[in-house]
C-alpha positions as CSV (number, residue, x, y, z in Angstrom):
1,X,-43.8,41.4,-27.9
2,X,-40.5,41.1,-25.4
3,X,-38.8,43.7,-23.5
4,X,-36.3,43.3,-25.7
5,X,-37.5,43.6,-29.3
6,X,-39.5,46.6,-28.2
7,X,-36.2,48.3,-26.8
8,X,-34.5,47.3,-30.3
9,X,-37.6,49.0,-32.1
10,X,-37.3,52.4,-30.2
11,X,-33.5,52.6,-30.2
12,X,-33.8,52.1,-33.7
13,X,-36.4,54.1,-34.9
14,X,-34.6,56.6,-32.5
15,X,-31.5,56.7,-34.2
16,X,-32.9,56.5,-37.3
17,X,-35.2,59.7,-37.1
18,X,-32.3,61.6,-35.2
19,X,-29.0,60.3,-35.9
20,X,-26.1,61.2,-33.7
21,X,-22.7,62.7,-35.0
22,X,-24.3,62.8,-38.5
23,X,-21.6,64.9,-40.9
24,X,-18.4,65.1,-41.3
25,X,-15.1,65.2,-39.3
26,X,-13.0,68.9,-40.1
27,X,-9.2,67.7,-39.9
28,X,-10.1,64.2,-39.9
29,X,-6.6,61.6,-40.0
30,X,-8.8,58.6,-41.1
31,X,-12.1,58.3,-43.7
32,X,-13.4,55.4,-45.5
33,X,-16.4,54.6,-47.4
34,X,-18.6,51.8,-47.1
35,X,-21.3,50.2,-49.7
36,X,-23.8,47.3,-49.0
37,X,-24.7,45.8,-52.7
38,X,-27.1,44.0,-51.6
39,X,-29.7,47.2,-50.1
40,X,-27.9,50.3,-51.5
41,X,-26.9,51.6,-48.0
42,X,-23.9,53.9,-48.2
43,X,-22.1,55.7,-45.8
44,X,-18.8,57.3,-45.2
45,X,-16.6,57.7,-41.9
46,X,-14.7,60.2,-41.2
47,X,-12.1,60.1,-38.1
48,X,-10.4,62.4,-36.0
49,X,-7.8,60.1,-33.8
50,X,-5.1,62.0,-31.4
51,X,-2.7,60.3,-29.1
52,X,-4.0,57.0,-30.1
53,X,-7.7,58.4,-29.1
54,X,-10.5,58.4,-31.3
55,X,-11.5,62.0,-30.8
56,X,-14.4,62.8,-33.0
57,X,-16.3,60.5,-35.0
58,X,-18.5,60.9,-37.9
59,X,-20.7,59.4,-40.5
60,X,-22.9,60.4,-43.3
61,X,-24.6,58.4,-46.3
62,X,-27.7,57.1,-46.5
63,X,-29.1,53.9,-46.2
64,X,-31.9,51.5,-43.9
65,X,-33.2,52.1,-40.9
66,X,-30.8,49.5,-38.9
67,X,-27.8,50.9,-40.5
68,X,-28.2,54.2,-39.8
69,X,-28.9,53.5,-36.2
70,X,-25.7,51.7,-36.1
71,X,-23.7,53.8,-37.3
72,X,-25.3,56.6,-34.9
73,X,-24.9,54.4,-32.1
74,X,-21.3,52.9,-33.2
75,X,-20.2,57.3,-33.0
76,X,-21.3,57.3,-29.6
77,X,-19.8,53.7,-28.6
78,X,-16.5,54.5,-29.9
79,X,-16.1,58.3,-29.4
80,X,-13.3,59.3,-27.1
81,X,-11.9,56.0,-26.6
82,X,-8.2,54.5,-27.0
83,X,-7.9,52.6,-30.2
84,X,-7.9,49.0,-28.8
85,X,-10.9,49.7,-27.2
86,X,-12.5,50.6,-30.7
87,X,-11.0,47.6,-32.3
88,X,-12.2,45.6,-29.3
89,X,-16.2,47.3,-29.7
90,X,-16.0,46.3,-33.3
91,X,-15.0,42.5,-32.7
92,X,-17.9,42.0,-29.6
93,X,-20.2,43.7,-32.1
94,X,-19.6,41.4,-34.9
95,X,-19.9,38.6,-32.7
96,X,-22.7,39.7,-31.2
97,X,-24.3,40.0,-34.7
98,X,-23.2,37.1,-36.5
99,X,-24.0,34.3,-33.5
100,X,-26.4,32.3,-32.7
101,X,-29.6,33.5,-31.0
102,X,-29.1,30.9,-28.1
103,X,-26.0,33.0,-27.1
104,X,-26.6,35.1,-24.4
105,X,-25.5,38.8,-25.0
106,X,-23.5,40.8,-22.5
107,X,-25.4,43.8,-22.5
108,X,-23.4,45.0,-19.9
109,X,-19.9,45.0,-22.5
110,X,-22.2,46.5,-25.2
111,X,-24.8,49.1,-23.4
112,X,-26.8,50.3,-26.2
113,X,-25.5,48.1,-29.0
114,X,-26.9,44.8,-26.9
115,X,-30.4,45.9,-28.9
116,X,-29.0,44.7,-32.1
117,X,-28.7,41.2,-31.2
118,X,-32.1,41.0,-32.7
119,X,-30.6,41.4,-35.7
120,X,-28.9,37.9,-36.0
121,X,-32.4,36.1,-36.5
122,X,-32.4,38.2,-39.5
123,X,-29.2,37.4,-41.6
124,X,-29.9,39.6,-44.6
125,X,-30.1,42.4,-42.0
126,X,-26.6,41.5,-40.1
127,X,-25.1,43.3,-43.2
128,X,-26.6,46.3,-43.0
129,X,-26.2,46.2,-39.1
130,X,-21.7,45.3,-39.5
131,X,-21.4,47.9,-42.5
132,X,-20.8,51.0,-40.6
133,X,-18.5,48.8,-38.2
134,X,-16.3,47.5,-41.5
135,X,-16.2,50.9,-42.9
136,X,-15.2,52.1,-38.6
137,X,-12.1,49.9,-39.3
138,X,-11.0,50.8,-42.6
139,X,-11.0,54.2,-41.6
140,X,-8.8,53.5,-38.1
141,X,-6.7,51.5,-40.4
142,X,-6.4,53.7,-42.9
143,X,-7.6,51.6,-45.5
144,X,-8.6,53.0,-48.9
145,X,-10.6,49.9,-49.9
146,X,-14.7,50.2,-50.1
147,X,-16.2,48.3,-47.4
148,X,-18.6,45.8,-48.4
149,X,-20.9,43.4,-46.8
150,X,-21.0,40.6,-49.6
């Protein structure tokens, strides 16, 4: 087994087992649900965003193993950093996901979220892996729509 796949194992299992910033933002300005058809995940975000920085961050729901550790690991990405940045996170995580495997990651522009580029081998699984990240963005955006993965 590679470095790498063993790394994505632990900080996944990890996160799973103990997720981080699981519950729900008081005085949030931004919330949004999120619902994968395909696997039942569910999860709602709840955001607390001051002077264009996203303050606290929060999810809760349940659902899989690799979505719960992404939205656990998207909260700590993300909290306490200007907007763009967030946007920015989201759009280098979606690539990162929805590539091909030949792609070399940046692991440096990720950190942590470099594990889930295991994840694009699986595409069934890239779902469950971008769902807390669509749901991320309707909630900065202020969107009241679900967000889905089909």
């Amino acid at each position: 087994m590679s470095e790498l796949r063993e790394l994505y194992q632990t900080v996944i299992l990890d996160h799973n087992n103990s997720p981080r910033n699981f519950g729900n933002v008081e005085n949030a300005t931004g919330r949004a649900a999120g619902h994968n058809p395909l696997c039942g995940d569910q999860i709602e975000v709840s955001v607390r965003v001051v002077d264009g920085v996203v303050k606290d961050l929060r999810f809760e729901g349940s659902g899989c193993a690799i979505s719960t550790a992404s939205a656990s690991i998207m909260t700590q990405a993300v909290k306490d950093k200007p907007l763009e940045n967030a946007f920015a996170l989201f759009e280098r995580f979606h690539q990162l996901v929805t590539t091909s495997s030949e792609q070399a990651i940046d692991s440096e522009a990720l950190g942590k979220l470099a594990v889930f580029g295991g994840v694009r081998e699986f595409p069934v699984r890239v779902k469950c892996a971008t769902l807390p990240w669509h749901t991320l963005k309707n909630a900065l955006e202020g969107t009241s729509d679900v967000a889905k993965t089909e």
